[in-house]
ZASEMAR-369677 format. One line per 3 residues: number of its first residue (from 1); for each residue x, y, z of C-alpha. Coordinates in steps of 0.2 Angstrom, whole numbers, m for minus. Example, Ala and Ser with C-alpha at 12.3 -4.5 7.8 and 13.67 -1.06 7.14 Angstrom:
1> 62,m22,39 | 68,m5,36 $
REM end
This chain:
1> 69,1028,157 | 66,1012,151 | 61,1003,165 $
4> 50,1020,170 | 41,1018,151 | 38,998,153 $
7> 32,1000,170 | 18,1014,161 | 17,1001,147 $
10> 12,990,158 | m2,1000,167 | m9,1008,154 $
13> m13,989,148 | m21,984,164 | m32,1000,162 $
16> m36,994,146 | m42,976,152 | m54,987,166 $
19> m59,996,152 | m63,982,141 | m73,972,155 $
22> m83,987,157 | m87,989,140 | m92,970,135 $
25> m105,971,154 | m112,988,146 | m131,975,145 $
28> m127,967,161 | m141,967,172 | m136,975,189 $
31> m118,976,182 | m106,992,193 | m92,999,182 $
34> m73,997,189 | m63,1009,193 | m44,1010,188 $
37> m30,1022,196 | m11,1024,192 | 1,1026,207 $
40> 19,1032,206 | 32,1024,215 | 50,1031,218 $
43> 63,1020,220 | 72,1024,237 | 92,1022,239 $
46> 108,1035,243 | 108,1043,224 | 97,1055,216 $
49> 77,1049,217 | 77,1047,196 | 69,1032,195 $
52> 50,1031,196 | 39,1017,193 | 20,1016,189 $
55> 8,1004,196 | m9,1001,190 | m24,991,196 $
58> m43,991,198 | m47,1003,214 | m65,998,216 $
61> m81,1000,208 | m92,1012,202 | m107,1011,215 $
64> m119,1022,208 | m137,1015,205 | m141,1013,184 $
67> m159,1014,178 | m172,1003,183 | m180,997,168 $
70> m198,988,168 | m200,969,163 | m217,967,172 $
73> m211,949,177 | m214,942,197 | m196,937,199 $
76> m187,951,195 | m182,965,207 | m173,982,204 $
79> m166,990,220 | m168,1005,227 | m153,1013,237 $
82> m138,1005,240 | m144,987,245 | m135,972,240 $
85> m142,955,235 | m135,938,245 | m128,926,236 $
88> m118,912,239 | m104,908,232 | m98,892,222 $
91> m86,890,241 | m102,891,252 | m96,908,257 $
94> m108,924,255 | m106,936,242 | m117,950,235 $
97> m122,958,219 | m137,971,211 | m144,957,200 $
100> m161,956,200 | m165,944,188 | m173,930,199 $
103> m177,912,192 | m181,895,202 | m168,882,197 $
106> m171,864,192 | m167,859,210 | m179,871,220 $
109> m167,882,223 | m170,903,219 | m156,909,209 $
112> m152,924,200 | m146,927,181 | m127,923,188 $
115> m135,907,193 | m130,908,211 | m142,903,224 $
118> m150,916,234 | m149,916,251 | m162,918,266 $
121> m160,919,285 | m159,900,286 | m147,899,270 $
124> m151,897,251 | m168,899,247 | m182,883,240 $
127> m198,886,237 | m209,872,233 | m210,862,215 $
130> m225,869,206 | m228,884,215 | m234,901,212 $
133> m220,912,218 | m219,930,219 | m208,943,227 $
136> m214,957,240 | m204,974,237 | m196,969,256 $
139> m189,952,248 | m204,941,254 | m202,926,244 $
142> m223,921,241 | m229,903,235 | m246,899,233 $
145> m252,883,225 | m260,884,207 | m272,870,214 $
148> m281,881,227 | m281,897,218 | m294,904,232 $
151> m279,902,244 | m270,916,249 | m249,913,245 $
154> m239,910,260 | m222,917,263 | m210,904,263 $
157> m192,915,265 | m186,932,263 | m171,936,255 $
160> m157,943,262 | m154,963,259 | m144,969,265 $
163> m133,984,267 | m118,992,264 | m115,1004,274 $
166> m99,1007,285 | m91,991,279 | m78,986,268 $
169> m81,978,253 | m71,973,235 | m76,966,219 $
172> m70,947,216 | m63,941,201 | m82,934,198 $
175> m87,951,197 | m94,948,213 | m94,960,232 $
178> m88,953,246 | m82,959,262 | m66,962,264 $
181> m57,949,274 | m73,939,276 | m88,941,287 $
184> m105,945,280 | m114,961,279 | m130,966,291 $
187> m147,962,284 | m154,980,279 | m173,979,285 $
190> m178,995,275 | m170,991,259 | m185,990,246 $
193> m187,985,228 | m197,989,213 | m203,972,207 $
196> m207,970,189 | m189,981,183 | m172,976,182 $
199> m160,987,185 | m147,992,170 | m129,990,171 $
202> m120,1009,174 | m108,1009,162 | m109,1026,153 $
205> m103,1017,134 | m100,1035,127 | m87,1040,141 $
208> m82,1020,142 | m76,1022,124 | m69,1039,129 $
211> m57,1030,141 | m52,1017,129 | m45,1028,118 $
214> m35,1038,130 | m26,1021,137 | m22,1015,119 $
217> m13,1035,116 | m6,1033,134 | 1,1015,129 $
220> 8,1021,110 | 14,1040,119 | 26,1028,132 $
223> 30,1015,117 | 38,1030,107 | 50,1033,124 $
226> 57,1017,117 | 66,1023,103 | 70,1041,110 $
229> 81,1031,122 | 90,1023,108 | 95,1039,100 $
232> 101,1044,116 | 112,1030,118 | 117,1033,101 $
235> 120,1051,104 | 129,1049,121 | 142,1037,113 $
238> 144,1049,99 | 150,1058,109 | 162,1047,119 $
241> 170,1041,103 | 175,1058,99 | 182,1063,115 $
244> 192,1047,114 $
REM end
């Protein structure tokens, strides 16, 4: 019963930790809620199947879209769909996110508010020093330069979108997707975006805080298993001593 109790301890504190990330990303843009599960496993052997232990971890995340809110600025982009930003990663690998929040870093270089570069068909993304850049709702990265305004902007990338869709993928410990044993995701050519609006984080706080509760009553119910095996003990050898 003991081990049984620590083992729920100990899941219903790693539930708490999900819970908790999700709560402190209830403002961040683009941000998808995790999801938590508890699995029991029995212990296997030639005596009675008494002993069963629970596992906790993060099964995935929440992919539903949250609400697109306007900013009215040229960089930033809310999704529609299911389309997934490309981003590399600080390992030169390709990850993906919902963050929409665009800037051009000191170096060039388009990134988003994780300050990861945004990638293209030819790799990460530089638009010229100086320029005027916008964002077509495809991903078209425009520059045009302030000195000629009579001049048309030029499309000088387009960001990867891409999609989803029949592949596996997981969130990293950077809060990051990414497929699942490697590989990279199919550019999604009819993936669109409302420019001017970031997308919100989904995190319902109401039902978040909800959750939080529950885990700390799950953790304090299995805590108070504790003691019922020590009276147990105490009653068991009671009872010994007597029929000694």
């Amino acid at each position: 019963m003991i081990y049984t109790a620590l083992t729920a301890m100990n899941a219903a504190m790693d539930r708490q930790r999900a819970i908790a990330s999700n709560l402190s990303n209830a403002h961040t843009t683009g941000f998808r809620s995790e999801t938590f599960s508890v699995n029991t496993l029995t212990l296997r052997g030639p005596s009675l199947e008494t002993r069963a232990m629970a596992q906790g971890s993060v099964r995935g995340a929440n992919l539903a879209a949250g609400r697109a809110v306007p900013t009215g600025r040229d960089l930033d982009l809310a999704l529609r769909g299911d389309a997934l930003i490309a981003l590399q990663a600080a390992d030169g690998s390709e990850v993906y996110s919902r963050r929409g929040d665009l800037a051009i870093g000191a170096a060039g270089v388009l990134e988003n508010g994780d300050g990861r570069p945004v990638m293209g068909a030819a790799g990460p993304i530089t638009v010229p020093l100086g320029a005027q850049v916008t964002v077509a709702e495809d991903g078209r990265v425009m520059a045009a330069d302030p000195a000629t305004p009579d001049q048309p902007a030029e499309e000088i990338a387009r960001i990867r979108l891409v999609s989803p869709a029949g592949s596996r993928i997981v969130k990293n410990l950077d809060g990051f997707f990414e497929v699942v044993g490697g590989g990279v995701l199919p550019v999604d050519e009819t993936a669109r975006a409302d420019i001017g609006s970031l997308e919100e984080s989904n995190v319902d706080t109401a039902q978040t805080l909800v959750e939080m509760i529950e885990a700390q009553r799950s953790f304090e119910q299995r805590s108070k298993l504790f003691s019922t095996v020590s009276e147990l003990d105490q009653a068991g050898s009671r009872l010994m001593s007597l029929r000694g």
